[in-house]
C-alpha positions as a Markdown table, in Angstrom:
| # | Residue | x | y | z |
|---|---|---|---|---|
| 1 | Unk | -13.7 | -19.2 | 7.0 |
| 2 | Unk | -16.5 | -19.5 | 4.2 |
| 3 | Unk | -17.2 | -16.7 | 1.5 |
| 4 | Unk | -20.9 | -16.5 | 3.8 |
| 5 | Unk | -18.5 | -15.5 | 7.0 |
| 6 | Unk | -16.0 | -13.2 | 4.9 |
| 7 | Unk | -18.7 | -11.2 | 3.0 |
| 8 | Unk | -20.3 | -11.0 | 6.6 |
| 9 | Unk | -17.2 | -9.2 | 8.2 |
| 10 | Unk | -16.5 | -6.9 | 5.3 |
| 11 | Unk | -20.1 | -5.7 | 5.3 |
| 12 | Unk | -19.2 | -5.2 | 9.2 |
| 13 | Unk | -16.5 | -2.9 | 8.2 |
| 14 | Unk | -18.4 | -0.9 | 6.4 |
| 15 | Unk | -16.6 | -2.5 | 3.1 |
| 16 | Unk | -18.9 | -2.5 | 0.0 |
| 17 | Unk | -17.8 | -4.9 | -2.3 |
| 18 | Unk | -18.9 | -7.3 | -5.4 |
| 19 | Unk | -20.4 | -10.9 | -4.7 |
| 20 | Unk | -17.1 | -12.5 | -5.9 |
| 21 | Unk | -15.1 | -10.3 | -3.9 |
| 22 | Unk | -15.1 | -12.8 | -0.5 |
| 23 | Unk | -14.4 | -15.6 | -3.2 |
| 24 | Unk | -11.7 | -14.0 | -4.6 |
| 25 | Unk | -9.5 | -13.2 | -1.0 |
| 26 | Unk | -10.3 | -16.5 | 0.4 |
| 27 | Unk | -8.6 | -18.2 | -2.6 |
| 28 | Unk | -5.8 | -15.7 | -2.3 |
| 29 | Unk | -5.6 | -16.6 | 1.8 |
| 30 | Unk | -5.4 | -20.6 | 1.1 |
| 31 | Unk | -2.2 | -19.6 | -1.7 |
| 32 | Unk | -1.0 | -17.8 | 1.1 |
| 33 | Unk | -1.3 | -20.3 | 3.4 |
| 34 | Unk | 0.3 | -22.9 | 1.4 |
| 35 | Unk | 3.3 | -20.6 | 0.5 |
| 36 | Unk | 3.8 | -19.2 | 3.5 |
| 37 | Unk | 5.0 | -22.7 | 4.5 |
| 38 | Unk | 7.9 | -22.9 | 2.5 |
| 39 | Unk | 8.8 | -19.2 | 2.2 |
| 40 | Unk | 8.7 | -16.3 | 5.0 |
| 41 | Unk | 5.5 | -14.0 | 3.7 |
| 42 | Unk | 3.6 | -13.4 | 6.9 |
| 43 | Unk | 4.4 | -13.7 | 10.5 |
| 44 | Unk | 0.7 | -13.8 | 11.4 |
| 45 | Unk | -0.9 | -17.0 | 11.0 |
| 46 | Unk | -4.4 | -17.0 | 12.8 |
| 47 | Unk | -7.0 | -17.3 | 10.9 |
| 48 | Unk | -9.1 | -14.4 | 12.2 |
| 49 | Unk | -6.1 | -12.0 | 12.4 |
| 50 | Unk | -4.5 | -12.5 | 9.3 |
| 51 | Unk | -8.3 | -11.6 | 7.2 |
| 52 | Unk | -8.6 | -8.7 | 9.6 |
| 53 | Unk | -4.5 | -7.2 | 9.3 |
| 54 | Unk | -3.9 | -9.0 | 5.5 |
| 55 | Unk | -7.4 | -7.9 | 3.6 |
| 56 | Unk | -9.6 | -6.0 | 6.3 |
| 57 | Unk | -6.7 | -3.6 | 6.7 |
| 58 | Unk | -6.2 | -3.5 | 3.0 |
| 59 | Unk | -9.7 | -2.4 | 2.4 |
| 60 | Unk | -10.6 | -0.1 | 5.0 |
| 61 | Unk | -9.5 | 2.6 | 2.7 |
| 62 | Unk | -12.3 | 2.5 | 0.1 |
| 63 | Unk | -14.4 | 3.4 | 3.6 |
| 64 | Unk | -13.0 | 7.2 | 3.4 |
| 65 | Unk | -14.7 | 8.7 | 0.6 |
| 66 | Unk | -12.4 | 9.7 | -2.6 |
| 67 | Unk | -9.3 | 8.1 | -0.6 |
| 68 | Unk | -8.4 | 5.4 | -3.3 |
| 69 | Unk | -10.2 | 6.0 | -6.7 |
| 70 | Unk | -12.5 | 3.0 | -8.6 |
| 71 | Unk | -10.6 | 4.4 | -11.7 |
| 72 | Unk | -7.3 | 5.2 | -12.6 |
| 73 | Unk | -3.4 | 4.4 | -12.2 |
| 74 | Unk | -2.0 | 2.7 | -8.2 |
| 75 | Unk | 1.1 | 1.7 | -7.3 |
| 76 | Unk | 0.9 | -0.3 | -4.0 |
| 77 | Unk | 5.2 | 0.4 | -3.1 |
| 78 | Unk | 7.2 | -2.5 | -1.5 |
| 79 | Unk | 3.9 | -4.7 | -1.4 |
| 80 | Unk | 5.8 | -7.9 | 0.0 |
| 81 | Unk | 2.5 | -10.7 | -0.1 |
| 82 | Unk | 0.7 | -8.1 | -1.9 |
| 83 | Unk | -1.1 | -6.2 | 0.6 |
| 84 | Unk | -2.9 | -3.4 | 0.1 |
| 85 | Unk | -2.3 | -3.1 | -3.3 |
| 86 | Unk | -3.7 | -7.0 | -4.1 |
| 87 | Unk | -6.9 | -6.7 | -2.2 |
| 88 | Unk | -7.5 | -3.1 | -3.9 |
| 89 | Unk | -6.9 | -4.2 | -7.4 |
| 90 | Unk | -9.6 | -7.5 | -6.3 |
| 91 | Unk | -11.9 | -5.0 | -5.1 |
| 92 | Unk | -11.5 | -2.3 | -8.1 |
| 93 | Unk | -11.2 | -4.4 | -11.4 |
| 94 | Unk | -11.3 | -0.9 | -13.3 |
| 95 | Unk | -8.3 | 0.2 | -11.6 |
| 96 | Unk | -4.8 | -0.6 | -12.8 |
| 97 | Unk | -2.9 | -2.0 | -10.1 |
| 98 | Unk | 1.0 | -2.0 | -10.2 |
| 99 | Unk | 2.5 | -4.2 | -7.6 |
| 100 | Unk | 6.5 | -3.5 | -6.8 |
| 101 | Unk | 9.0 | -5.4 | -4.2 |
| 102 | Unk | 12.7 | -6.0 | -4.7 |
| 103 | Unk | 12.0 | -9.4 | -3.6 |
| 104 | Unk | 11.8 | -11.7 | -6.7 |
| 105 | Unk | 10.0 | -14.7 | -4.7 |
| 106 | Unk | 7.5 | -12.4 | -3.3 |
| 107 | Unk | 7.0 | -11.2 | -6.9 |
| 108 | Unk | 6.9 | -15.4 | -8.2 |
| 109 | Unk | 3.8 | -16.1 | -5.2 |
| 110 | Unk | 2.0 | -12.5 | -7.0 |
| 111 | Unk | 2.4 | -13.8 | -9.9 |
| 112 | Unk | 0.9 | -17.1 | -9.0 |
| 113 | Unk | -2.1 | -15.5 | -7.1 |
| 114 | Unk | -2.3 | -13.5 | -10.0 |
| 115 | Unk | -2.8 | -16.6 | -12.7 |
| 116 | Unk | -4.6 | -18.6 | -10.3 |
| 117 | Unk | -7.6 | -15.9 | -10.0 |
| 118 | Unk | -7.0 | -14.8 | -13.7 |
| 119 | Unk | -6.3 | -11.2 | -12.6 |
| 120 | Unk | -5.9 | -9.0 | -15.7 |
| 121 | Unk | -5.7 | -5.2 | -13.5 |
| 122 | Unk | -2.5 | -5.9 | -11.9 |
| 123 | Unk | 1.5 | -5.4 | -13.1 |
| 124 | Unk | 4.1 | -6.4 | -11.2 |
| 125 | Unk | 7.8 | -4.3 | -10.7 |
| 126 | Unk | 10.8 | -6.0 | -9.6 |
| 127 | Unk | 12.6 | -3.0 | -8.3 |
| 128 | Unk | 13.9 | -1.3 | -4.9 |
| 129 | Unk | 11.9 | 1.8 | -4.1 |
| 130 | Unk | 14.3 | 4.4 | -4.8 |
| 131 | Unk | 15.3 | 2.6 | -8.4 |
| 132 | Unk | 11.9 | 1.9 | -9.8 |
| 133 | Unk | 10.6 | 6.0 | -8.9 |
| 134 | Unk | 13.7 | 7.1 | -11.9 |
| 135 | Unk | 12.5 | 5.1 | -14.5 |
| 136 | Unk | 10.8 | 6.8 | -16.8 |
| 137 | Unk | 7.5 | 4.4 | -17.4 |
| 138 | Unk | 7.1 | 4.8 | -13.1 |
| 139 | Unk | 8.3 | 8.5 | -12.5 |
| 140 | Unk | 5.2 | 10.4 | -11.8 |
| 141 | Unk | 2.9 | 8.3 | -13.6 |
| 142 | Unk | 0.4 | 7.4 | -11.3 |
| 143 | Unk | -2.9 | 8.5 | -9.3 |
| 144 | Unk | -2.2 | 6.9 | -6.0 |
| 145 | Unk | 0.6 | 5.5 | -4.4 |
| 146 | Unk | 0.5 | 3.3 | -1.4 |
| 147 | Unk | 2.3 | 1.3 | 1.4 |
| 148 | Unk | 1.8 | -0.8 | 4.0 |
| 149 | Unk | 4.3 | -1.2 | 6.9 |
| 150 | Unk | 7.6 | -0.5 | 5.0 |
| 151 | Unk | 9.4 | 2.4 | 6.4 |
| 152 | Unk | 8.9 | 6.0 | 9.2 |
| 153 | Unk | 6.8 | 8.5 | 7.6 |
| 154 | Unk | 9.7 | 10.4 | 6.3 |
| 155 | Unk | 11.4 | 7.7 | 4.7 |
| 156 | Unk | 7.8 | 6.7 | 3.2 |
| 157 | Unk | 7.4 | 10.0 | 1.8 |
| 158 | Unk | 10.6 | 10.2 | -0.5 |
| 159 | Unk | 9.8 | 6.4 | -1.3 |
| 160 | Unk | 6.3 | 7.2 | -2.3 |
| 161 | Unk | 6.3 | 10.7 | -3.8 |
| 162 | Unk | 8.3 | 10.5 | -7.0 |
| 163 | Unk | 5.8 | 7.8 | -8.2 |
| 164 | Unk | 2.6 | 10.6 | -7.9 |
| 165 | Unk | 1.2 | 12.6 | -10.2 |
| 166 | Unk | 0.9 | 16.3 | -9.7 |
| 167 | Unk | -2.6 | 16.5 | -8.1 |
| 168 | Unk | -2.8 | 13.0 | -7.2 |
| 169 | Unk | -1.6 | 11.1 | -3.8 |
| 170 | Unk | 0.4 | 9.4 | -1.8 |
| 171 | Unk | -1.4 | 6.6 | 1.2 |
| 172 | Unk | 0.2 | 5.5 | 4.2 |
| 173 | Unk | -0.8 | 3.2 | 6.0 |
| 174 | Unk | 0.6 | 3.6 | 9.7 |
| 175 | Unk | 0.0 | 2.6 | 13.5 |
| 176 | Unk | 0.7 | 4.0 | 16.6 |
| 177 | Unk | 4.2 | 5.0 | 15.8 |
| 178 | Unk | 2.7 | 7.9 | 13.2 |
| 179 | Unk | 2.3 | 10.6 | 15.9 |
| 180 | Unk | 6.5 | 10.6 | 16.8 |
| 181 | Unk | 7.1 | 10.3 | 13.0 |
| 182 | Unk | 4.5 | 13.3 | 11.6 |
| 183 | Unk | 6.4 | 16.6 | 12.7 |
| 184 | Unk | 9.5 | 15.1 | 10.3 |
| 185 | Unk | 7.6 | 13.5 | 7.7 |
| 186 | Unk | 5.0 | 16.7 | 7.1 |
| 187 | Unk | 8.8 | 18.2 | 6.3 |
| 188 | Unk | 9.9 | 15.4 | 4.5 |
| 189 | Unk | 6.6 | 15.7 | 2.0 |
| 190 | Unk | 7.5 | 19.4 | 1.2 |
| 191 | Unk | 10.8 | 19.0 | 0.5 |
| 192 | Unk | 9.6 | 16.3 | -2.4 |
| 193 | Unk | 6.6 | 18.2 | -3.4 |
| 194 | Unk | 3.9 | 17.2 | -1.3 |
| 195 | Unk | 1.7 | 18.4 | 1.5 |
| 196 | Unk | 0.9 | 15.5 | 4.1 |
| 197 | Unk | -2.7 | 15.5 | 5.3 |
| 198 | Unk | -4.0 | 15.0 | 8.7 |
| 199 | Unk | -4.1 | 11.5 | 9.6 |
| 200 | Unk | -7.7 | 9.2 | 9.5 |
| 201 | Unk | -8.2 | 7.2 | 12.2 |
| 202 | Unk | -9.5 | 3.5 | 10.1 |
| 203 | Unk | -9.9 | 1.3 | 13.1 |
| 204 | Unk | -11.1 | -2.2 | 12.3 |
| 205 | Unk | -14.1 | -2.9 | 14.5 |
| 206 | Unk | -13.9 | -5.0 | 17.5 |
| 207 | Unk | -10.0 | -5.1 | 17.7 |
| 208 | Unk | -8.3 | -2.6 | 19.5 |
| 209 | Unk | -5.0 | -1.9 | 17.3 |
| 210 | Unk | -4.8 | 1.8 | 16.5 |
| 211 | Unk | -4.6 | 2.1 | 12.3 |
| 212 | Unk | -4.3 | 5.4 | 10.1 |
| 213 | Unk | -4.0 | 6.8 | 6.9 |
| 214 | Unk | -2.3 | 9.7 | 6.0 |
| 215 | Unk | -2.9 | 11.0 | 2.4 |
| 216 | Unk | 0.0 | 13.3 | 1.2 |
| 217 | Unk | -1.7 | 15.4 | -1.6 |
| 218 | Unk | 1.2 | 15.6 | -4.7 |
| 219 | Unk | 1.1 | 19.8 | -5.3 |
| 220 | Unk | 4.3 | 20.4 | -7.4 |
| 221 | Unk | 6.7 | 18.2 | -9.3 |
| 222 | Unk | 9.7 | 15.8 | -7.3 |
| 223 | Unk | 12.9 | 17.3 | -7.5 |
| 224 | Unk | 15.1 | 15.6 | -10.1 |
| 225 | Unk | 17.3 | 14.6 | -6.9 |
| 226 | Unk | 14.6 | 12.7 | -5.2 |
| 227 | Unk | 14.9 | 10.1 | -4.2 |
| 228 | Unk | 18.3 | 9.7 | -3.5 |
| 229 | Unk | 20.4 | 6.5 | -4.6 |
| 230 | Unk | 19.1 | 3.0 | -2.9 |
| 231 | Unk | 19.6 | 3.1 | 0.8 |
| 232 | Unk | 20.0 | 6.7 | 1.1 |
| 233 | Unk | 16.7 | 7.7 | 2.6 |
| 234 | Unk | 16.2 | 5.0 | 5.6 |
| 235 | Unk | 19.8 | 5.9 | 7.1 |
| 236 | Unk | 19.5 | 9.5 | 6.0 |
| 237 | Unk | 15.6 | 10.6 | 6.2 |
| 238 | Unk | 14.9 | 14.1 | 4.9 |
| 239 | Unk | 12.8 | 16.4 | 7.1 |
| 240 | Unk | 15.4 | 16.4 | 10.0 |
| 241 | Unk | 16.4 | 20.0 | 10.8 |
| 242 | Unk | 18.8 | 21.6 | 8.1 |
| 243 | Unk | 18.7 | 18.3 | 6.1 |
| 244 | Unk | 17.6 | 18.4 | 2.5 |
């Protein structure tokens, strides 16, 4: 694929984006590429799918208006090969990016994505979910919060929510499995101080896989118990009835 083609399919999209931009991911695709052969970082490995699931997908957020701010503080939460939170910080160079996995050698390919396109918005977090939301320099400290295909909506939520800031937001991205998993995670969100949105369909044109976003707006601060120690929330998800 050439920068030509790339810059082509975002403008598609309905993606605005800088001239370097296309550049920019197709350079992070081939690092991909070459280090997806000797470490397991994607499953997909068409050329065509992975720009429109990896960095399409990523993107299709700045399309909803005041989702994802050009300014400010986002944590992109068990990131893996960095998506979204690698494409946004790319596309928002005034936006300061924090990327967090518990896996070290996803965090070492970051890292050299990172160097490679001298990247200066972007910090990476070597932590589980649950450990990294009680440290002090994470806890509530950020604008926007995001993930990607890491965990049900109610599990997400207690993931997610300790990192906001009161007035700011949690993202999820999600797929076809977010109508079973809403009921539970809209009571999952108010238990950790949050009120979960209604969901924006962000389907990527000319491929039929049904993608959404749910914003969960942060109104009141996490309880001090939340989350719960690692593990804790995916075998034990709040929202279920009389569980808290």
């Amino acid at each position: 694929m050439t920068e030509q083609t790339l810059a082509a399919r975002l403008e598609e999209c309905g993606i605005s984006h800088d001239p370097t931009l296309p550049g920019k991911l197709l350079r992070y695709h081939a690092l991909l590429l070459d280090w997806n052969s000797r470490m397991d970082l994607t499953a997909v490995t068409e050329e065509d799918e992975m720009i429109d699931r990896h960095y399409v997908d990523s993107l299709m957020a700045l399309t909803v208006p005041g989702l994802i701010p050009e300014k400010g503080t986002l944590i992109d939460v068990g990131t893996g090969a960095g998506f979204p939170g690698l494409p946004l910080a790319l596309a928002l160079p005034e936006c300061r990016v924090t990327l967090l996995d518990a896996q070290r050698k996803r965090l070492d390919f970051l890292q050299a994505v990172i160097d490679d396109l001298g990247v200066t918005n972007v910090t990476l977090v070597h932590s589980r979910a649950e450990d990294g939301a009680r440290k002090p320099e994470c806890r509530e400290r950020f604008d926007v919060a995001v993930a990607r295909a890491v965990a049900p909506l109610a599990v997400l939520a207690e993931y997610l929510l300790p990192y906001v800031k009161v007035g700011g937001k949690a993202v999820c991205w999600k797929g076809p499995a977010l109508a079973d998993e809403l009921m539970q995670g809209r009571r999952a969100a108010f238990l950790l101080g949050g009120r979960a949105e209604e969901p924006i369909s962000c389907g990527i044109p000319g491929r039929d896989w049904q993608h959404l976003l749910l914003p969960i707006h942060k109104t009141q601060k996490t309880a001090r118990q939340y989350p719960r120690k690692s593990g804790t929330p995916g075998k034990s998800p709040l929202g279920a009835s009389g569980k808290a």
